[in-house]
C-alpha positions in Angstrom: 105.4 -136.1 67.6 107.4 -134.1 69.9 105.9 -130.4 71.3 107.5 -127.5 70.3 110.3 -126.1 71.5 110.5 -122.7 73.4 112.9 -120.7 71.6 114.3 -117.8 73.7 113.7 -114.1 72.7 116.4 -112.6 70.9 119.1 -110.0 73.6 117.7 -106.9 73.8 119.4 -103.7 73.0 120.6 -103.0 76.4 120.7 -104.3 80.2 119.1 -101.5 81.7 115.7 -100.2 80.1 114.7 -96.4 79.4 113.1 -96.6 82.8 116.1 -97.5 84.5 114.9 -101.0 85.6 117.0 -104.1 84.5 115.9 -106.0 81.3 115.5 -109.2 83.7 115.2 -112.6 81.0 116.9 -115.2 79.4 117.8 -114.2 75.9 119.7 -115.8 72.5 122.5 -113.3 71.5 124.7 -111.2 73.5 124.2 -107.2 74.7 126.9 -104.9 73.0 128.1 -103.7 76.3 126.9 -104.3 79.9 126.6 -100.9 81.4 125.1 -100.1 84.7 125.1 -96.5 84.5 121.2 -95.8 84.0 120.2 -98.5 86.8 117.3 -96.9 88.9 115.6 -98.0 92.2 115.7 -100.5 94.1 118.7 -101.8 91.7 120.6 -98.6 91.8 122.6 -98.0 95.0 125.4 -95.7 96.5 128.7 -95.1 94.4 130.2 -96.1 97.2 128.2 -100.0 97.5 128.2 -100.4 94.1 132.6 -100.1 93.6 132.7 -102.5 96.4 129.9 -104.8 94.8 130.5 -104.8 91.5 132.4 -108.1 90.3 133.1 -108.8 86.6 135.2 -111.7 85.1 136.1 -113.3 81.9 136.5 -117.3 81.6 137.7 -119.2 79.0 138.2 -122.9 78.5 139.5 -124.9 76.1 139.2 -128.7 75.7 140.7 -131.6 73.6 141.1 -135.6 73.7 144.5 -134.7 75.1 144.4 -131.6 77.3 141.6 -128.8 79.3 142.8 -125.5 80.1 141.1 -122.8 82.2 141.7 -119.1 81.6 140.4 -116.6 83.8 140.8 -112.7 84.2 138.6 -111.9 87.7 138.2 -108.0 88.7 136.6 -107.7 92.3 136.5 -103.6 92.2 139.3 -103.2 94.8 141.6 -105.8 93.8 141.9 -108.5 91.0 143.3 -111.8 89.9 143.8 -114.0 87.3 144.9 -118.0 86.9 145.7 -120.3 83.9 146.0 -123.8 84.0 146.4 -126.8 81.9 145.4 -130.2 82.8 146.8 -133.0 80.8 143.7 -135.9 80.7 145.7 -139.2 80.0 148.4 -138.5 82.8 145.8 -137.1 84.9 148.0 -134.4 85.8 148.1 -130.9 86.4 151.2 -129.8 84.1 150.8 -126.0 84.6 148.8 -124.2 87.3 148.9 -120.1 87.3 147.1 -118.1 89.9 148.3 -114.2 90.9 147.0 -111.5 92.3 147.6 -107.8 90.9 147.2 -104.2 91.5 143.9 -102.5 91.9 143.2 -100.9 88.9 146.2 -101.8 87.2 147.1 -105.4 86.2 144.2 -106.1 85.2 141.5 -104.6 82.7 138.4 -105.9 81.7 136.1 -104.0 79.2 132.0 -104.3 78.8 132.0 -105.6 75.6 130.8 -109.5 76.0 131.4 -110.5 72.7 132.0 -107.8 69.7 134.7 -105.8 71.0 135.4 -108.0 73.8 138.7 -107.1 75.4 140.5 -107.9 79.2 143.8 -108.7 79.7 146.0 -109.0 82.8 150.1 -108.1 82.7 151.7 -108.4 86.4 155.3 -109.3 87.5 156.2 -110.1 83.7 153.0 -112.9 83.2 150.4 -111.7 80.7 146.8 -112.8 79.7 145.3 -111.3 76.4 141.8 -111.9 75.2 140.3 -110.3 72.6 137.6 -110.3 69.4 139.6 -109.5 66.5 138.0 -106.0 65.0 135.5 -106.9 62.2 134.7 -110.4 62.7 133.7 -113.2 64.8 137.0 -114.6 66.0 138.7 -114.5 69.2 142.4 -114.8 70.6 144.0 -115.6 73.7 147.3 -115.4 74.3 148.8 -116.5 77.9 152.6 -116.0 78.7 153.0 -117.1 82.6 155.8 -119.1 84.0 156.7 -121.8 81.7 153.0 -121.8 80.2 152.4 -120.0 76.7 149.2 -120.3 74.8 148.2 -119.0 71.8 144.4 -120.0 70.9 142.3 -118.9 68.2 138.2 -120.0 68.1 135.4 -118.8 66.2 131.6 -117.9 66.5 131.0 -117.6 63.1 129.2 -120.8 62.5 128.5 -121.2 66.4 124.7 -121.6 68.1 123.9 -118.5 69.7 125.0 -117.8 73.1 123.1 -117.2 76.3 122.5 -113.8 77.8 120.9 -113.9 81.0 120.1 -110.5 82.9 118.3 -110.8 87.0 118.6 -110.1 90.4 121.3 -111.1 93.0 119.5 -112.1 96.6 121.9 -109.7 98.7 123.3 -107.5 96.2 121.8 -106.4 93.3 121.6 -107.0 89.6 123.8 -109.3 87.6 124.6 -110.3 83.7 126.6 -113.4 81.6 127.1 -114.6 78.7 127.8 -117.8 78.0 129.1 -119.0 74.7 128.2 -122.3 72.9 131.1 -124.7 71.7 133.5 -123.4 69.2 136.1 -124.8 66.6 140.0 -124.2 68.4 143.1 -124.3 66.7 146.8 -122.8 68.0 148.8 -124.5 70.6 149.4 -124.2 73.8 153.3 -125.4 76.0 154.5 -125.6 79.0 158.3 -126.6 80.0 158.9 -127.0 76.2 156.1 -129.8 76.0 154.0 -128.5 73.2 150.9 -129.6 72.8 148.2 -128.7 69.6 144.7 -127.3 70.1 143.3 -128.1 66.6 140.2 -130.5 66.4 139.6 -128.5 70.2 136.1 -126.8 71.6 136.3 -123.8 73.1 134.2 -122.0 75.2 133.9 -118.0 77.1 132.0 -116.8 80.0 131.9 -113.1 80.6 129.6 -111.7 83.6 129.3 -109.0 85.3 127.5 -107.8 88.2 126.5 -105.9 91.7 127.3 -109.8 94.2 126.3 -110.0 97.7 129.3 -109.9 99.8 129.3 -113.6 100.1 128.4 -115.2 97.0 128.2 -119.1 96.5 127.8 -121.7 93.6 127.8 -124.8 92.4 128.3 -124.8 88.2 128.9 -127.5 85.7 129.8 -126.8 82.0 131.1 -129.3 78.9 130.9 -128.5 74.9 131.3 -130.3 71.4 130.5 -128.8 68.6 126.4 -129.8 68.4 125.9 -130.4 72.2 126.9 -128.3 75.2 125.3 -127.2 78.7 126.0 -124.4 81.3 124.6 -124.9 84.5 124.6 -123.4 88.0 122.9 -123.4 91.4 123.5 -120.7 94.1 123.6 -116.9 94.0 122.1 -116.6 90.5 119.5 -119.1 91.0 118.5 -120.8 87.3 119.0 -117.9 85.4 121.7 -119.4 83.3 120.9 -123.2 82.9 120.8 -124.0 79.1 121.6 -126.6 76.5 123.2 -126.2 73.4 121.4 -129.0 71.0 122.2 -129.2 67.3 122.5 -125.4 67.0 119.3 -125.0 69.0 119.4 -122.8 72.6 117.5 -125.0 75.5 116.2 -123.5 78.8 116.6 -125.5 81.6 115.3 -125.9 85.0 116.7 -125.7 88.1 119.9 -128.0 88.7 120.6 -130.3 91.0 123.9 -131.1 92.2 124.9 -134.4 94.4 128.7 -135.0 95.2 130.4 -135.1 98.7 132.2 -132.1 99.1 134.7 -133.7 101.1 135.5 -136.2 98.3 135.7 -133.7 95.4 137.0 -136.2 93.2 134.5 -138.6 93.8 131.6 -138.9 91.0 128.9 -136.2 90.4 125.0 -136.5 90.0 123.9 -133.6 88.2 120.0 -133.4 86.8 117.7 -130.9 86.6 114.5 -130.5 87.4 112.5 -130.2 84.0 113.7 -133.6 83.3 115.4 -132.6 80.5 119.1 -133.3 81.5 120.4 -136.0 83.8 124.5 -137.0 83.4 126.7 -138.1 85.9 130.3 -136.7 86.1 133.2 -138.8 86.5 136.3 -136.4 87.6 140.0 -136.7 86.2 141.4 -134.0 88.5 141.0 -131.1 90.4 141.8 -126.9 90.4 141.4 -125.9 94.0 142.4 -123.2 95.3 142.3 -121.7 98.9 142.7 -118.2 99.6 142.3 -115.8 103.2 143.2 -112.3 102.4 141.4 -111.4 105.9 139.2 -108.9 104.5 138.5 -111.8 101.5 138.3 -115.5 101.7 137.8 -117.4 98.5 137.4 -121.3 98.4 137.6 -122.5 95.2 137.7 -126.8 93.2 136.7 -127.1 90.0 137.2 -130.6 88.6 138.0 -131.3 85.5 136.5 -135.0 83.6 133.8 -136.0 81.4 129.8 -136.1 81.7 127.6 -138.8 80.7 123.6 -139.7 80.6 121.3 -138.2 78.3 120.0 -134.8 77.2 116.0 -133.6 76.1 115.0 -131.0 73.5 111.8 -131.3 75.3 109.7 -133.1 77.6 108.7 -135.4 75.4 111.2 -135.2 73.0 113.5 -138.8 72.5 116.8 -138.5 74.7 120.6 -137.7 73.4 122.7 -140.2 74.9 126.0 -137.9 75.9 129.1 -139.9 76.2 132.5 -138.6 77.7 131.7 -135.0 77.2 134.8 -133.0 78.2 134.1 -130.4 81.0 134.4 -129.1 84.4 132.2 -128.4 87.4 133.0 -126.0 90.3 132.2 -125.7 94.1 133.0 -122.1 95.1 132.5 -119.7 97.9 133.7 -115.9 98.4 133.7 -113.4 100.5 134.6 -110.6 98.7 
């Protein structure tokens, strides 16, 4: 007899209640929009700290047997960037690897909408990033034209476990949100150099957040999906607030997660547990995104691995464990000041 497990309350209507204070929790669902604009004391500040606060991105990533790729359209208030990458897993190699800065307020446009009406794309110097839900239903599309890498992926939520909407407080800035999507079926293709290479049978994943950050904001995050089984975790700025498991359609809270790997040896293999004892994997890297940046006003250090996680997943405390073998995903190191 295993105890029951604690299902999470479903997202509530909006981020900010009538009072004006954030609707702080861990939720199953997704707001319709994250909007800011009724926030009250103490989250509330000036106009002025809140443009120069306020960070929002969109992450997507797509995995198969053959390939991972990592899509991500990042606004920062006063400037903005976006990278797209493909990693192929049995050459360990990095075939393509996108990263370019745009125009405040131009290149780049992200909307509110998490999920239904989700829309952000990012056009600069003739490369182009398009994600979108396609009006009236559950499915998604991301289309990538930069360099020699094009992508066209479709996914859908349609038949997906729900995804995880957490809403809290940043130490040093303010309030934050993110959802994070469970595994979902891929198809399309994506090429690079005239090597084309299919995503059907693929899992794909989105993260959308979006927030007031400290000026320097740190984390360590680890994240892998199939179709019945997935996990999002983090450790830093946003403390557990987002640590979940996807299990057989089923939406987990986690504990805290731990994180031991040598920073200086990035490609070295990852401990990764948490502290509920309900998830405890090591990660075995393939290869690495890193990237380094000093704009002087902005530094941004930044290596997320790419490999597969194995060891053993819990429903519950005293639930039997689900041996996870080879899981396709990433983790991340990453600092900014910004």
């Amino acid at each position: 007899m295993t105890s029951a497990i604690a299902f999470l309350p479903a997202a509530p209507a909006s981020a900010v209640s009538a009072d004006g204070q954030a609707n702080v929790g861990q939720y199953a669902g997704s707001l319709a929009q994250i909007d800011w604009s009724g926030l009250a004391a103490p989250y509330r500040r000036s106009r002025f700290w809140q443009y120069f606060h306020h960070k929002r991105w969109q992450y997507v990533a797509l995995a198969t047997d053959e390939l991972f790729c990592g899509v991500a359209i990042v606004d920062v208030g006063w400037t903005n960037t976006a990278f797209a990458y493909l990693f192929e897993r049995h050459q360990r190699k990095m075939l393509a690897n996108f990263s370019q800065d745009g125009l405040p307020g131009l290149s780049a446009k992200l909307n509110a909408h998490p999920a239904s009406g989700a829309a952000s794309h990012f056009n600069f110097l003739g490369n182009t990033i398009r994600y979108q839900q396609l009006p009236g239903s559950q499915h998604y599309q991301l289309d990538v034209q930069c360099g020699t890498l094009s992508m066209h992926a479709s996914f859908s939520a349609q038949d997906a476990a729900p995804s995880l909407l957490a809403i809290g407080p940043v130490a040093g800035g303010s309030v934050h949100a993110t959802v994070k999507s469970s595994g979902m079926p891929l198809s399309g293709s994506v090429s690079v150099a005239g090597h084309r290479f299919d995503l059907a049978g693929g899992v794909a994943s989105f993260d959308h957040s979006n927030g007031f950050l400290a000026r320097e904001t740190a984390w360590r995050w680890a994240s892998a999906h199939s179709l019945d089984l997935g996990f999002n975790l983090q450790s830093g700025y946003f403390g557990n607030n987002e640590n979940c498991l996807w299990l057989d359609g089923r939406l987990i809270a986690l504990g805290a997660a731990q994180f031991d790997f040598d920073p200086t040896n990035i490609l070295a293999p990852w401990h990764i547990y948490t502290d509920d004892g309900l998830l405890d994997l090591q990660f075995q890297p393939e290869g690495c995104r890193s990237e380094n940046k000093n704009l002087l006003v902005a530094v941004s250090r930044y290596a997320q691995p790419v490999g597969t996680f194995s060891g053993w997943v819990k429903a519950s405390a005293d639930a039997p464990p689900r041996r996870v073998e080879r899981l396709v995903g990433v983790t991340e190191d990453h600092f900014s000041r910004w």
